[in-house]
N, C-alpha and C positions, 0 to 999 in steps of 0.2 A: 590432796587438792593443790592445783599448782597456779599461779597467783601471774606467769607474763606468758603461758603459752596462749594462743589465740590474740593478744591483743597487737594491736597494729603498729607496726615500725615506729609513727610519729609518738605513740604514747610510752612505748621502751623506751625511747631518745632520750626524752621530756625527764621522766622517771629518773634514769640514769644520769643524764646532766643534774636535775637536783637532788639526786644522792637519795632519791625515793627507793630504789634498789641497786642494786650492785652487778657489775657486769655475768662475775661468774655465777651471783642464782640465775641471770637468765640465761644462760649460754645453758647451764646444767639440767634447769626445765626443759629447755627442748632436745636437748641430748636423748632425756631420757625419755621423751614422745618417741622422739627416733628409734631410738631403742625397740620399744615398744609395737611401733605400727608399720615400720620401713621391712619388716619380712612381708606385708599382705602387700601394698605399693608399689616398691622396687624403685624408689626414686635416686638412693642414692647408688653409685660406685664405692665412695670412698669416705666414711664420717673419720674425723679428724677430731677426735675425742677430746683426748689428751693435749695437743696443739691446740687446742680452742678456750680450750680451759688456761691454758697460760696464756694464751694473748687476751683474754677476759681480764685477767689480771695486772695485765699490761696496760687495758685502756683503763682500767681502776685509777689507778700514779700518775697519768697522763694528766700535765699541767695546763693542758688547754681542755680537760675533758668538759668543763660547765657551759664550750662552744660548741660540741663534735655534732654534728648535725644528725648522724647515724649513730650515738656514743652507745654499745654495746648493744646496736641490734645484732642479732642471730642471721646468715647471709650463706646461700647456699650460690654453688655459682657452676655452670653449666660444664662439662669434661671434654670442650674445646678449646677453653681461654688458661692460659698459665697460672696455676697459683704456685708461690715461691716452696719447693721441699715436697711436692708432687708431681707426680706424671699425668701427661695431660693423653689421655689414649684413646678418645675420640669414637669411642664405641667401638673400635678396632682392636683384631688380635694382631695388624699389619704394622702397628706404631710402639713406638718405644716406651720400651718401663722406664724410664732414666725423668729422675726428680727434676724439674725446673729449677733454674737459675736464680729467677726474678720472678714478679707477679708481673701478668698482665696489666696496661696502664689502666684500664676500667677497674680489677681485684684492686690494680695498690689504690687507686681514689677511692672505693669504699672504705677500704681499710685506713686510709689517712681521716677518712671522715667519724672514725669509731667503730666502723661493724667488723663483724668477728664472724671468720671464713669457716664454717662448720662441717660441710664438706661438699663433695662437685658430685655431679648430679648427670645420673644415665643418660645414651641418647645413641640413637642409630649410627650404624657405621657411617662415619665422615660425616654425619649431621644429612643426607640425601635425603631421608625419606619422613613422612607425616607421621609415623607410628614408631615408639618408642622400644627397642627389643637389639637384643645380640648378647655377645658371648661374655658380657661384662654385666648382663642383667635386662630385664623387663619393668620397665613402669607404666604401671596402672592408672585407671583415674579415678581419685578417692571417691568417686559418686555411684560410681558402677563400675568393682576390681573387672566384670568383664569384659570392659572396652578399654584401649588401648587410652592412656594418656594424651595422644597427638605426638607430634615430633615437630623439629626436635628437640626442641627444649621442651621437651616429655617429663624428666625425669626433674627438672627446675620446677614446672607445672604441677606435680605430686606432691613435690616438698611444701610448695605454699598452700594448697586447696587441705591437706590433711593437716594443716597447721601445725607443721615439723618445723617451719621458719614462716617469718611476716613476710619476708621479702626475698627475691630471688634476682639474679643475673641470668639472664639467656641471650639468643641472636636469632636473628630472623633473614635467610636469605630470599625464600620464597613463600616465607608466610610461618617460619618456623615458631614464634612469638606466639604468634596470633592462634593460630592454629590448636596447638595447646591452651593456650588459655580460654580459648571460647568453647573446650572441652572439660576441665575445669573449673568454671565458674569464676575466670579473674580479668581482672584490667591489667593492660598494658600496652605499650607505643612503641611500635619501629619508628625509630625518628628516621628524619627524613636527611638525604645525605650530607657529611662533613658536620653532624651535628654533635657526637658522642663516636670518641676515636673506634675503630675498625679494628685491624688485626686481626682477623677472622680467618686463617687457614692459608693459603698461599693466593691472597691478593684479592681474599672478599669478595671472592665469587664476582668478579671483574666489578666492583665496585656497587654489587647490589643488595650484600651483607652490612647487618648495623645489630651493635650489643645497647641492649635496653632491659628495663625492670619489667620483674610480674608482681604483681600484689594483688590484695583483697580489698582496695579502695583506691580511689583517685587522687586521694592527699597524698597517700603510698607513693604512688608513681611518679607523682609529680614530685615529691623530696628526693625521690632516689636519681631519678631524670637529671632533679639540679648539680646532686653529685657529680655523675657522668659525664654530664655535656660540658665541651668546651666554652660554651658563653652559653649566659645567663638565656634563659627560654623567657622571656618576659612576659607578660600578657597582652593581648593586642587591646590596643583603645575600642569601648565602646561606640559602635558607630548603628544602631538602629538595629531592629530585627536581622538574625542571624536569616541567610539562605541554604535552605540546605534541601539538598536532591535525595529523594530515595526511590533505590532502583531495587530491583528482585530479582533481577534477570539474571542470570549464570553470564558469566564474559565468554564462556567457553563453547563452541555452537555443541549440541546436543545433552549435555550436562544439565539435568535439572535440581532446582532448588525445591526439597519436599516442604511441606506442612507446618511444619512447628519453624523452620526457620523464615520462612515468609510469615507466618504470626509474627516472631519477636520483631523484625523489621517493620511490620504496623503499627504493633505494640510500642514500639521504639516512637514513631512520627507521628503516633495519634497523640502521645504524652508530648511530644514537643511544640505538637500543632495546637493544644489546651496552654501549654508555658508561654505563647506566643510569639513562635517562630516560625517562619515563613517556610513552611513543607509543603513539595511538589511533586510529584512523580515526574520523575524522568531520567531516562536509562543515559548512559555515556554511551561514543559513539567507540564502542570494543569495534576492532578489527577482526575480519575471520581469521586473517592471519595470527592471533595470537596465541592460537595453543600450538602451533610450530615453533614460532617465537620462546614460549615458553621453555616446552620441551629442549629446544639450542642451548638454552641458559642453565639451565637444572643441570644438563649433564654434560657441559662443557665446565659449567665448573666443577664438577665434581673429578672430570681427567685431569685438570690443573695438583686436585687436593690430593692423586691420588699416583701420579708419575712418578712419585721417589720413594714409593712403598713397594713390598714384594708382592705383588699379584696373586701368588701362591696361599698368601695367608688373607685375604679380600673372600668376604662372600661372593656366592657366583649372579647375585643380583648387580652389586656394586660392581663387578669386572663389568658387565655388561653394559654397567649405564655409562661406565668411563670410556667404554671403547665408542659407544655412538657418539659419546663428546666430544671425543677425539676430531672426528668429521668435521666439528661444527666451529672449531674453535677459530678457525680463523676470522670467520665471517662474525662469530662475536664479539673477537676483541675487535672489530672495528667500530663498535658501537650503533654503527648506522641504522638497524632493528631498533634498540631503544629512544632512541633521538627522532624518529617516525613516529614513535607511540605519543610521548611526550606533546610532540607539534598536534597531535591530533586530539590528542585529549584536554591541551589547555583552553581550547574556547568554551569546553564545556565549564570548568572551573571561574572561567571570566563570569560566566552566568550565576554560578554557584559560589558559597563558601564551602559547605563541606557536603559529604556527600557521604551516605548514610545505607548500609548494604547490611544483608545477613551477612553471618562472619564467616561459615560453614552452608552446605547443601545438604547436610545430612548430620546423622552423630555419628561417632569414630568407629571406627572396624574392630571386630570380637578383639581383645589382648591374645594376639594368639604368636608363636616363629614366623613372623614374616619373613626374617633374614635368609629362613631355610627355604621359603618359596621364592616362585619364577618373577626373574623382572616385571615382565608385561602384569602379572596378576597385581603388582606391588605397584605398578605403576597407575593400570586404574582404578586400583581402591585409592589410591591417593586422589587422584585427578577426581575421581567421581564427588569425591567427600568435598574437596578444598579448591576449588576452581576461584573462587572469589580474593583469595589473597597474592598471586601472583605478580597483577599488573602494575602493583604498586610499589614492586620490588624493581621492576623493570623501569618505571619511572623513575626512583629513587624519591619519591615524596612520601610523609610521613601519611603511616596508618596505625588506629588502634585497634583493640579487641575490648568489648565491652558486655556485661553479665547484661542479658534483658529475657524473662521470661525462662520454660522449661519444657524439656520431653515428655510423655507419657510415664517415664522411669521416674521424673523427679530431677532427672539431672540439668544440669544449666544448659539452656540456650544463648546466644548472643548477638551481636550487631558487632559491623566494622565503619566505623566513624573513618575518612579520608579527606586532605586537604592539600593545598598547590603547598611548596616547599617553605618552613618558616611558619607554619602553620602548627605544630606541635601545641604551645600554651589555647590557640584558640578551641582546638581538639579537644585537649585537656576541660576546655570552660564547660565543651557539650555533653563531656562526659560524664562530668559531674554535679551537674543539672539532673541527667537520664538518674545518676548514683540518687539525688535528690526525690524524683517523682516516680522514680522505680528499685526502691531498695532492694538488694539482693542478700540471700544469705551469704555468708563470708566464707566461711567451709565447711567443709562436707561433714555429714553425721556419723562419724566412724565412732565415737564413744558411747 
């Protein structure tokens, strides 16, 4: 019986700081989950066994450990961000074996904070697509092994929902966070831009990439969030009933939202409209132009991430989506498509404070070789599924992913909480209200 698997980053901290338990039992309990359940999942690349167990014992001696905010939590973190004495290979057989130098600045803040790097976590080649699979592994979603995890922090998404870690690192360039998690069953926030440093691939997907936490609660998030972020996310002054919009409608013309995720999105605003906040229906004004828009983005950056690799060793999905990016990429780096969306969607926002969506149109696609199938086919299982996390990548303002309700299967449904830029802690407030009047189970029942 193991005494810190399952329980929550802030209460390992706690523990740890007062010498309630000791780094290396907990690092060793979840090692040995891993062990255990990471053949049916596929969440990790690469457990860092042995390495984890000595820097466990590293934060032990650490003479600030009775501050470390993270002080031996367990920390899995996504196989596109550096960690120091690993290769970072990005779901790719196109990138190099060759150990990192350094950590990434987000790996060395956890790590300066106390948590303990236990290993990097699957994900589609070059992080492209919504479903987690290729030549480095498949991850599952502990709720149902046979739906895909989400992408692409799929395999970050696995590790925290089957409670192999409390807390995870991922990124989200077009909804890569969210996406997973609202498959899953977990919270967490794309902060919104210049908020928690980038370094996401060769230029962050033109500035629309941001690394952020996944957990199994709101306090989670938000301690891990304070890590990350450059300044403090504060919380906004109480000013009177919150406003908040909730829309159902797909942004994407023809794309529908099924059933069970228009419930959790009721579900969501009927509980907030009883807490007594001011919910309204009403859609944002999406442009038809945005699933072009989109599409420029998606695979423009992906010919930026993908120009200095051998084509030859790329799946024939990823050649494909980087050669149409190639076309676009001028007209993206000029920004002028996102700076349009923006202008047009902040009077909606003047109206509103957040703005309150399913987080998903459907649930994830069979865990099946996407990698080995046709772009187009990969393209609209994605678009079909995940239409609702995009525009918010493109604006560059902060969104979450939030557990509300369930499928027929049992598995979690979700809602995406959205807000004007700087809005991160306000998010966080509604998030954890919904955690309040809509508890969720934490993870999945794989024991």
């Amino acid at each position: 019986m193991t005494e810190w698997v399952g329980r929550t980053a802030v209460e390992i901290a706690a523990a740890v700081r007062e010498k309630r338990a000791e780094p290396r039992a907990v690092v060793a309990e979840h090692l040995a989950r891993i062990a255990r359940l990471d053949g049916r999942i596929g969440a990790f690349r690469v457990v860092r066994a042995r390495a984890a167990l000595a820097e466990a014992d590293e934060v032990a001696v650490r003479g600030d450990r009775d501050r470390l905010p993270l002080a031996g939590v367990p920390v899995a973190v996504k196989d596109n961000l550096a960690v120091r004495g690993e290769s970072t290979r990005v779901g790719s057989a196109a990138t190099p074996d060759v150990p990192a130098g350094a950590d990434h600045v987000t790996v060395a803040r956890l790590r300066a904070a106390g948590a303990v790097v236990v290993g990097l976590t699957n994900v589609p080649e070059l992080c492209v697509f919504g479903t987690t699979e290729g030549v480095h592994g498949t991850a599952r979603n502990p709720w149902d092994t046979s739906r895909t995890a989400g992408g692409s922090s799929g395999g970050s998404a696995a590790a925290v929902a089957a409670a192999m870690v409390p807390v995870a690192l991922g990124n989200d360039g077009m909804g890569s966070l969210r996406i997973p998690a609202a498959n899953c069953g977990l919270v967490t926030v794309k902060p919104g831009h210049g908020v928690v440093p980038a370094g996401i691939g060769d230029g962050d997907w033109f500035g629309m990439s941001e690394n952020g936490p996944l957990a199994t609660t709101v306090e989670d998030v938000r301690l891990m969030l304070s890590v990350l972020a450059d300044t403090e996310v504060a919380p906004p002054p109480e000013s009177g009933a919150l406003r908040i919009a909730v829309s159902v409608r797909s942004p994407l013309a023809g794309v529908t939202v099924t059933g069970p995720y228009v419930a959790a999105a009721r579900e969501a605003a009927g509980a907030l409209t009883r807490a007594g906040y001011q919910v309204r229906r009403a859609d944002p004004p999406y442009p038809l132009s945005l699933g072009v828009t989109s599409l420029a983005h998606w695979t423009a950056g992906t010919a930026v991430d993908a120009r200095s690799l051998d084509a030859r060793l790329l799946t024939r999905r990823t050649r494909v989506h980087a050669a149409l990016g190639r076309r676009f990429l001028t007209g993206v780096r000029g920004g002028t498509a996102r700076a349009a969306l923006r202008r047009r969607l902040e009077p909606f926002f003047a109206e509103y404070d957040v703005l309150l969506t399913p987080a998903l149109a459907r649930r994830s696609p069979r865990s099946a070789p996407w990698h080995e199938r046709g772009w187009l086919r990969n393209v609209l299982a994605n678009t079909n599924y995940s239409p609702l996390t995009p525009p918010w990548n493109l604006t560059g303002w902060p969104a979450m992913a939030v557990p509300v309700g369930t499928l027929p299967s049992g598995a979690p449904t979700a809602v995406q909480l959205v807000g004007l830029p700087g809005s991160e802690a306000l998010l966080l407030r509604v998030a954890e209200r919904l955690q309040e009047l809509r508890p969720w189970r934490r993870t999945a029942p794989l024991d």
